[in-house]
N, C-alpha and C positions, 0 to 999 in steps of 0.2 A: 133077535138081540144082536147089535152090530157090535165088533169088534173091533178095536182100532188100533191102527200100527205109529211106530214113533213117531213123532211130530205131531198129527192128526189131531184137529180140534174143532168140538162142536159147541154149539147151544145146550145147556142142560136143557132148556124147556123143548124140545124136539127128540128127548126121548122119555120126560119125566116130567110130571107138574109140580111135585111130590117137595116142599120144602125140608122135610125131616128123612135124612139119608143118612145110612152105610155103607162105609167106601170101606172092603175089604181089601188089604194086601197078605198078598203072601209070599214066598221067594223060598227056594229050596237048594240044598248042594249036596253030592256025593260024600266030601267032606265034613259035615255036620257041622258048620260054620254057625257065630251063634251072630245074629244080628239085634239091632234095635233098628227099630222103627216109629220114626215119629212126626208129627204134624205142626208148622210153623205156621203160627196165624202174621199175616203180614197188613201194614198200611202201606197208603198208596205211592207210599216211598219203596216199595220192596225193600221195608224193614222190619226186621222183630220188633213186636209193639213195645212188650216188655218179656222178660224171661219168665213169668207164666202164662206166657202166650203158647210158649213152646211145651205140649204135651205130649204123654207119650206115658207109659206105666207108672211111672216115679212121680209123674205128677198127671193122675189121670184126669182133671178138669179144667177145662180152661175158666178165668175168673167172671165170665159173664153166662157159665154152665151151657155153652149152647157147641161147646167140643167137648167128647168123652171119651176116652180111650176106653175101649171093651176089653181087651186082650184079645187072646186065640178063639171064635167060633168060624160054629159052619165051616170048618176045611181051609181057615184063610187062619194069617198068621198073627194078625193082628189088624182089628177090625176097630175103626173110629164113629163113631155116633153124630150126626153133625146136624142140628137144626138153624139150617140158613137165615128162617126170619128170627131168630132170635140172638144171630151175632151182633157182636158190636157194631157202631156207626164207622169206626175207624179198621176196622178190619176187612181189606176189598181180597184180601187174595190168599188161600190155602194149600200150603206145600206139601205135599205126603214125600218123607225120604226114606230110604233105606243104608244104615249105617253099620257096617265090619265093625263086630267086636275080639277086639285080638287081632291075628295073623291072618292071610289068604288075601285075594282080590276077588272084586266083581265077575271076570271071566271062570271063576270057581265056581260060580253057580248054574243047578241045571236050568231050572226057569224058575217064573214068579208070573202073579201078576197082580191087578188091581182092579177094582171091580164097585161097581155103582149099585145097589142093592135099594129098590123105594117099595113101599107096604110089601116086602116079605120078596119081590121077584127085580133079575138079576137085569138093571134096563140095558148096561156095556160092560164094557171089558176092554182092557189094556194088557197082553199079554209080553213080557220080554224074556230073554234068554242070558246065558251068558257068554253066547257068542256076539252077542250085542255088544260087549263090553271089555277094557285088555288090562291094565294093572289098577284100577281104582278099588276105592276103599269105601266110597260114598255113592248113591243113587241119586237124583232128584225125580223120583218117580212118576208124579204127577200130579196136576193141581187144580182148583175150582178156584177161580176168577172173575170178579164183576166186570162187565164191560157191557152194556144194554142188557142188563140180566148178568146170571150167574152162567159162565160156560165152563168145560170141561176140557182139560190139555192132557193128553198121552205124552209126558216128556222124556223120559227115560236117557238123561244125562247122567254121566258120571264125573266122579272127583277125584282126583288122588289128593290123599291126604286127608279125608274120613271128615269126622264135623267137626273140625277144624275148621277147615275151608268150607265149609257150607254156612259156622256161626261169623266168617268174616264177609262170607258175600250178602249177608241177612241183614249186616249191619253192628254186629257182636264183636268184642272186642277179648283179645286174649292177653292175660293177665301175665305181665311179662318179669315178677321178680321172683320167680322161683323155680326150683328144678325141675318140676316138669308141669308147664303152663297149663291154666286151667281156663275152659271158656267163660267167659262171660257178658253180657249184655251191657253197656255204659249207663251207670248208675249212678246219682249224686252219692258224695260222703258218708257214713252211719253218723249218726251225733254222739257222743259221749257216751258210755255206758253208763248208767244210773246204778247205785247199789240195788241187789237183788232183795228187797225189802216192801211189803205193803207198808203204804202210807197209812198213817195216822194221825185225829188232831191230837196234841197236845191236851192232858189238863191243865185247866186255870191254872198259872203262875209258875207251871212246869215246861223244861226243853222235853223236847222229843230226844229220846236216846240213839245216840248215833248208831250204826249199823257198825254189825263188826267187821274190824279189819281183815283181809283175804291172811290166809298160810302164809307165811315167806314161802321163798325159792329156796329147795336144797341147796348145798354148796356147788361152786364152781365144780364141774367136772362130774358129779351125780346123773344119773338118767335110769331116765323107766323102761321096764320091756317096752319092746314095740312089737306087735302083731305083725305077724306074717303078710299082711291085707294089702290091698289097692291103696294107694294113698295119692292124691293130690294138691299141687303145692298151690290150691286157695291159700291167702294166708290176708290176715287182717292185723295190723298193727296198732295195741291198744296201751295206750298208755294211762299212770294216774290211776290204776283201780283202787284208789285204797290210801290210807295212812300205811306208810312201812313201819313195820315193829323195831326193826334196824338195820342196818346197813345202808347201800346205799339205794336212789331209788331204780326202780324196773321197768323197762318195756317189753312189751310181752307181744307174740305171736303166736296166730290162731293156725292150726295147717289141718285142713277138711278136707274129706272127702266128698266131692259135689257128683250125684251120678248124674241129675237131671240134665247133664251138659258134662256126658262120658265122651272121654275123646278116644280110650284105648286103656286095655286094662293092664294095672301096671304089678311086679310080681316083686317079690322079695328083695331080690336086688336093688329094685329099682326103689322102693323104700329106706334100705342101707343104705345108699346114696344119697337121697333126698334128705336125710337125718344126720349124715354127715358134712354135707355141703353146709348146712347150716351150723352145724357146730364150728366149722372153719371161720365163720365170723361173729361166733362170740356165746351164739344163742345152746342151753341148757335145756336139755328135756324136764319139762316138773309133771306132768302127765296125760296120758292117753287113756283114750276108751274106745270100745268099738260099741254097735248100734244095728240092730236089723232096719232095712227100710221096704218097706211093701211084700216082705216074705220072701223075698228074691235076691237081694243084695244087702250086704252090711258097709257100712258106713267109717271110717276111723277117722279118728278128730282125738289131735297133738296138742296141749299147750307146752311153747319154748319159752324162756324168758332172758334176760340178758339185763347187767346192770347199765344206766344209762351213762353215756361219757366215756 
């Protein structure tokens, strides 16, 4: 079973014939560092196709099921599922990363590695250390790439500045009006929100009864607990929900917690903050909730509202 050292790049098909693979990583620290790990399907632009390309626990399938995120087996940290003939036509190239959650660098770590697994036996291996590496936040571990076939690169690059800088070199764009940027993938507009109502026809010679109007907004100055939680400043600006019952009318702002594109997990403070910065121009808390997502992390998601004008 050959092993390969940084850089080093071979042909899949001269250790494997095998189209349905698992590519274990693992990565370990004295420190008990907690990482994510996850897999960018890219086109031949070395870009994010679209942000469920990007998998990894939170969103463990890719949309054409031919990437799965497994979680922890077999001794590795987290183990990806990958049937090559069944990827997309647009997707030439697979990035496995490893991303700091919270505090430390890459040089924290004691080793890791990564590893090609076809019918059950182990064909390489990509071992690295963390003398490999001196203040980064982020990995580009290694990747499966079309080029006369699918071949296999030991990359073992590092980032500072965590997946950040990995969703901007991917082609991802960071969302720049709020206090603490959230990643995201360049997307057209949402369209209008629609009332939350099943359609109905009408009886002969009858309207359809309009959908009822949302709650007003508490008064100026009003606000809801906030949860101690992670919060980032996604935020979606939605106007028009509704007839107002009175006063004058609202635009409202969504602030979600997005994990599937965690840049760094942020702590009570940094919620105080984000909930105050906004209050400074205008916007009112009318309420929150939080949300488990995959058993592992919860969610928080804020509506603000602010009168318009």
């Amino acid at each position: 079973m050959p092993e390969f050292a940084r850089g080093q790049k071979s042909r899949l098909s001269d250790h494997t014939n095998a189209t349905e693979l698992n590519v274990g990583i693992d990565v370990s620290s004295a420190q008990n560092l907690v990482f994510d790990i996850c897999c960018f399907a890219l086109d031949a632009n070395d870009r994010l196709i679209d942000d469920d390309h990007l998998v990894f626990f939170n969103n463990p399938v890719s949309p054409d099921g031919a990437i799965r995120s497994v979680g922890p087996h077999g001794g590795d940290e987290q183990v990806f599922s990958i049937n090559l003939a069944a990827l997309s036509p647009s997707v030439v190239r697979l990035v496995f990363t490893i991303n700091l959650e919270g505090g430390g660098t890459m040089a924290d770590i004691a080793r890791g590695h990564v590893r090609i697994v076809a019918a059950g036996a182990e064909v390489l291996k990509y071992p690295y250390y963390g003398a490999d590496f001196t203040n980064e936040q982020s990995i580009i571990a290694a990747e499966l790439y079309q080029r006369d076939g699918w071949r296999f690169g030991a990359v073992g690059q590092g980032f500072v500045g965590g997946l950040e800088t990995l969703v901007r070199t991917f082609g991802g764009d960071i969302a720049s009006d709020s206090p603490s940027p959230i990643l995201a993938p360049p997307a057209p507009a949402a369209p209008p929100l629609a009332p939350l109502a099943s359609p109905s026809l009408p009886a002969a010679g009858l309207a359809p009864s309009p959908p009822p109007p949302p709650p007003p907004p508490p008064p100026p100055g009003a606000a809801a607990p906030v949860s101690a939680l992670s919060l980032f400043g996604s935020t979606v600006s939605l106007t028009g929900l509704g007839p107002q019952l009175s006063g004058p009318p609202m635009e409202y702002k969504v602030l979600t917690q997005r994990d599937r594109f965690f840049a760094g997990k942020l702590n009570a403070d940094q919620v105080e903050q984000a909930i105050m910065a906004y209050a400074s121009e205008g916007w009112v808390m009318i309420s929150s909730a939080t949300a488990a997502l995959g058993g592992r992390r919860e969610e928080y998601l804020a509506l603000l509202g602010r009168p318009i004008g």
